[in-house]
N, C-alpha and C positions, 0 to 999 in steps of 0.2 A: 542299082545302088545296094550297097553290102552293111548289114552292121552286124560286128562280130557279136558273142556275147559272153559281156563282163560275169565276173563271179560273183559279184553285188547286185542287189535291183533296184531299180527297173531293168526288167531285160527288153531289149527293144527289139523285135521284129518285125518280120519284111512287113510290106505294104498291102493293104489292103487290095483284091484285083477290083478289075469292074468298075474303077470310080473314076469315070472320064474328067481328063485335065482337072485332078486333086489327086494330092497324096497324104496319105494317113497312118500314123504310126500307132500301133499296139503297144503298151507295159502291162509286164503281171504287176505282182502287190504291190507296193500300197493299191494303185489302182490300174485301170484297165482305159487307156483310151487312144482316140482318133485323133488327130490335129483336121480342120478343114481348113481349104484355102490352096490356091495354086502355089506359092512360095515358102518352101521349106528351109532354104537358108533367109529367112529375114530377121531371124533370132528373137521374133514374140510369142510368146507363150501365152495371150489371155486366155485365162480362163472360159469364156466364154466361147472360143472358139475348138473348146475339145470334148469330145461324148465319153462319158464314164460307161465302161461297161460291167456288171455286175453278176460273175457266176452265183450270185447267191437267188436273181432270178432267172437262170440259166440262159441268161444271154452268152454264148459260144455260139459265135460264127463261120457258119464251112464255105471256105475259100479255095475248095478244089474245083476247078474250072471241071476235070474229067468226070467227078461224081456226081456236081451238076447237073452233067447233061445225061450220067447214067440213071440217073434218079428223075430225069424227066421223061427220057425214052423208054424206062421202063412203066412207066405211069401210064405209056399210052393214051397220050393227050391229043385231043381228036380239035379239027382246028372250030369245030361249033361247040364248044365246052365252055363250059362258067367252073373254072376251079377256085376251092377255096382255100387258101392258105393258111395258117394259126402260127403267129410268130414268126412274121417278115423280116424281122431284125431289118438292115440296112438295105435289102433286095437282092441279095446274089441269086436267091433261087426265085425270085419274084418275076426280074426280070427274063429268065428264064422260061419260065411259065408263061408271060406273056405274048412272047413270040412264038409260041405255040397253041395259046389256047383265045379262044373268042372275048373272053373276060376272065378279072381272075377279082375276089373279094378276099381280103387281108386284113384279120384279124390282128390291132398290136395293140397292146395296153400303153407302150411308153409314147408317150404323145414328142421325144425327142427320136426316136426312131421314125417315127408319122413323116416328121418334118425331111427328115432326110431321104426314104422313102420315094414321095411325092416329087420332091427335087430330082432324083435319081431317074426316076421315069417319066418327067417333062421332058430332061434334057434329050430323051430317046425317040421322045413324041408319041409316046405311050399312054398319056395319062387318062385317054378318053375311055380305055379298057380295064382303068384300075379302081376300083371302090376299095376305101379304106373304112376298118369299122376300129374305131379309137376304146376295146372296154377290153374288157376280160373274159377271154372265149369262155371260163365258165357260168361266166353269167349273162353273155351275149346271146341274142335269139338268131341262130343260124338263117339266111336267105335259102332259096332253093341253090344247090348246086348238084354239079355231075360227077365232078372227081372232090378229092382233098389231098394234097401234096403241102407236106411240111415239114420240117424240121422243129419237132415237138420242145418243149424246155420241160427238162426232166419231172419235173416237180408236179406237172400235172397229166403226167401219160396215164394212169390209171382212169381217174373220173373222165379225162377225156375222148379215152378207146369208148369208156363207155358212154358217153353222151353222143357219141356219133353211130354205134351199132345200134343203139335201142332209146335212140333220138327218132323223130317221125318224119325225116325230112331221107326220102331213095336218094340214094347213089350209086354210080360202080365201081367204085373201088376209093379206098383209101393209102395212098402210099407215103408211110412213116417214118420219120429218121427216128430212133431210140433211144434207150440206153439199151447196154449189149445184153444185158444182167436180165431186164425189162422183158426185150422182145423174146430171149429163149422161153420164159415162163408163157407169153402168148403163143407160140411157138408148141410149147411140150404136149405131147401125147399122155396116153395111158400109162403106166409103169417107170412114166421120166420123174428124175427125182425133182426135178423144176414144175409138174404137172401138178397143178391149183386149182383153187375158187377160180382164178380171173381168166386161166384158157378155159376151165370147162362153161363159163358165164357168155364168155367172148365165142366159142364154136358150137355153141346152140343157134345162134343167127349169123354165123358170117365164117368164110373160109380165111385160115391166116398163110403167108407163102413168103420163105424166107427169098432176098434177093440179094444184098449183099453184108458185109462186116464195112467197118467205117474205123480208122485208126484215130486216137484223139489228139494226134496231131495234127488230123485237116481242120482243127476250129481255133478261132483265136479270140478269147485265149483259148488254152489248152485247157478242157476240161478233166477231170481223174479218172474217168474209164472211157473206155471204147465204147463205140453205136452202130448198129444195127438197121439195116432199110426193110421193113417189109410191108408186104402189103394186103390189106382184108378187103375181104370182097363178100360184101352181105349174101344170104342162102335166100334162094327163088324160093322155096320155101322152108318154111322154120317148123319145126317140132308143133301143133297145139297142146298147150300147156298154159294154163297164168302162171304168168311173169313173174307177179308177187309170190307164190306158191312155191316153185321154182327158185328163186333167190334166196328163200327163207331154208328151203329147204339144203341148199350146196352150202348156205352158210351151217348149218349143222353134221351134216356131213365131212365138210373140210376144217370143222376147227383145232380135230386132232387128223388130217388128211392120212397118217401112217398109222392109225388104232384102227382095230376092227369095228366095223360095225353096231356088233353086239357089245363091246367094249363098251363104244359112245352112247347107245342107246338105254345101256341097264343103269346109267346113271340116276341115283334118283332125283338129281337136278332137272335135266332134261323130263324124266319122266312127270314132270310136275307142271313143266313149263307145257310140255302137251297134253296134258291132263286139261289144265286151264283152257287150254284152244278147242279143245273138244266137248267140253260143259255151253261153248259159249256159239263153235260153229256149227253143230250137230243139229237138225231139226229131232230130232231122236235122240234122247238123251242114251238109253238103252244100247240104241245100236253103236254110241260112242265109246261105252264102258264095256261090254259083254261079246266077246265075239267065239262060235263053238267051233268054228268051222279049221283054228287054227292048234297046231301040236303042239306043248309047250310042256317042258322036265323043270324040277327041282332049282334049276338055277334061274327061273324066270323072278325068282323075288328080289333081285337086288343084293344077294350076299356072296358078292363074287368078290376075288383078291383084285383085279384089274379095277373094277369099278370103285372101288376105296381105296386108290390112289389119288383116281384123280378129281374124286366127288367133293364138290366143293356146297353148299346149302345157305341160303341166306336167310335174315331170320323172317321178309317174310313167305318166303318157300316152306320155310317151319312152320308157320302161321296154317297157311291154307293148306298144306299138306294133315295137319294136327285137324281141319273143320272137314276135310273128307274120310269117311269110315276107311278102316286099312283093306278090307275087301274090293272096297272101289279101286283103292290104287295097286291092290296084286293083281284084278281082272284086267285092269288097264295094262300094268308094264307084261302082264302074258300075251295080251294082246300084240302089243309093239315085238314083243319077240317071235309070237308065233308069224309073224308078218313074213320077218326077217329071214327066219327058217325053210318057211314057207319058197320063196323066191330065191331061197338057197346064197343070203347076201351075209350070214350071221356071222361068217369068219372070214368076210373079203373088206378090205382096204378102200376105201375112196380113190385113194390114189391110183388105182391099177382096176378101176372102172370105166369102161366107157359110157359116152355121153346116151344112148342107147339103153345102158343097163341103170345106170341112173333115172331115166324118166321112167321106165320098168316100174323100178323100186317104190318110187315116189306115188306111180302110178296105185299100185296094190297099200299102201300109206293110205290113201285118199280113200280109195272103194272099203279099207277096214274102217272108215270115219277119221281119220287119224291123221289134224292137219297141221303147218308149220304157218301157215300167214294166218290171222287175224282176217276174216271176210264180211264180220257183221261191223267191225268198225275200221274198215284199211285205214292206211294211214294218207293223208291228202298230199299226195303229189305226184309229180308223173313220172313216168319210168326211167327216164335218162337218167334223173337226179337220184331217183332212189338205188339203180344201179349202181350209181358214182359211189356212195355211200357205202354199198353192201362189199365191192369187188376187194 
């Protein structure tokens, strides 16, 4: 069955696949829904019998039978697996998963998707393999599982790449639907202009591997850009580095990702804010303010043209800046320069670093005293979340 499509909306489109003996029709705006029930000509419309769908919490549905199944043969789903799903929506990729994998646990916050869901995989005789978890995968406590195959909803791809890499729960791989915009940034190298905080965060513990593009009219509705399939697969082993250390540190780094280094560093913002972490992390005060071992010229005091653009001061950075002698704070910022120099980073770019030459950096940072996390007082939480935050 065909419906053209009017130049007014509702625009109605084809049918939902997969949904044995029912048919159910999609509109975009005003709203987005399903009809249930085997009889389509009976000419009732209750309300009760139609599911709203809502791109505002990126419910888009992929109704491509062939992507489906590419997206689960690339997954490499082993028939003794427990996969876990995030955003089942109505089960096209669920039940998919199921007949291939040993269990599968499905993560949906709409307790009207649950319901359908559930139904959807009775009627297949599936249901003894399906656990449903009714919250919100960010605030849900993950079970053990082996894989993770989902069709992400845009709106929480960040915090939730990161609550699964440097979440505590192994896996072997993670295979993601995206947004297209999304994955090239997981995606970018050294020197890519998409290359950030969230790859260099994301390939410190896990490999990322592009599989396919996804057009935005396999979901319905249609959402406004294109998506992306790929797949991370956590590192056997990972860099020794703290975590906290390390995030603090790409977070200053990347806040101007295209400024040099020395740029970002002669700030006397910055230089103040590590001033503060080094009074408070140093068992050696000395060895946190004074260091002889490094070269440092004329322009280590902070009076550069680049650095009074984008020097910004609060007052009370003015405060505790004005209660340490100006000696302490020119030993200090020649310090952070001579670092810099030192490791030969002073005029290279975050962006066109690798992740290798970054822990380098951070590394000779650390042994000059000279820290970016807080260690005498961290902050109380675990590292998924605090990921989530920083990416």
């Amino acid at each position: 069955m065909h419906f053209s499509k009017p130049k007014s909306i509702p625009i109605y489109l084809s049918r939902l696949i997969f949904l044995k003996n029912s048919q159910r029709i999609l509109s975009t705006k005003p709203s987005h829904y399903y009809r249930k029930g085997n009889d389509i000509d009976d000419g009732k419309e209750n309300q009760q019998d139609h599911l709203y769908l809502y791109k505002s919490k990126g419910q888009h549905l992929l109704n491509n039978t062939r992507i489906l199944d590419a997206i689960v043969r690339k997954s490499n789903v082993r028939p003794t697996d427990t996969v876990l799903e995030i955003g089942p929506g109505t089960g096209n990729l669920t039940v998919k998963l199921l007949e291939a994998a040993n269990k599968v646990v499905a993560i949906e916050i709409d307790k009207r998707m649950v319901g359908i869901l559930h139904k959807r995989v009775s009627d297949k005789g599936l249901q003894n393999r399906l656990h449903v978890i009714c919250k919100d995968a960010m605030k849900a406590e993950f079970p053990q599982f082996d894989l993770v195959v989902a069709n992400i909803p845009y709106g929480i791809s960040s915090p939730l790449v990161a609550k699964l890499v440097y979440g505590g729960n192994p896996f072997r791989s993670a295979t993601l639907l995206l947004q297209k915009e999304f994955a090239r940034r997981l995606l970018a190298k050294p020197g890519d202009s998409e290359f950030n905080r969230l790859a260099v965060n994301v390939k410190l513990v896990a490999d990322v591997e592009f599989v396919m593009d996804v057009s935005k009219r396999e979901f319905l509705p249609c959402p406004k850009v294109d998506s992306s399939v790929v797949i991370i697969r956590p590192k056997a082993q990972v860099p020794d580095v703290n975590l906290d250390e390390w995030w603090a540190f790409t977070r200053t780094c990347f806040s101007k990702k295209n400024k040099t280094l020395g740029a970002t560093f002669k700030q006397k913002k910055k230089a103040i804010e590590l001033f503060k972490l080094a009074k408070t992390t140093s068992s050696d005060r000395e060895n946190a303010l004074i260091g002889n071992n490094y070269e440092c010229d004329d322009d280590c005091d902070g009076n550069n043209e680049e650095e009074e653009e984008v020097e910004e001061e609060s007052d009370g950075e003015d405060g505790f800046a004005s209660s340490c002698s100006d000696v302490e704070m020119t030993l200090f910022k020649e310090k952070i320069i001579g670092v810099l120099k030192t490791g030969g980073f002073e005029d290279k770019r975050p962006s066109k670093l690798s992740i290798e030459e970054l822990l380098h950096l951070l590394s000779l940072f650390n042994q000059a005293g000279i820290y970016f996390h807080d260690h005498v007082n961290p902050k109380d939480t675990d590292n998924a979340a605090f990921a989530a935050a920083t990416l």
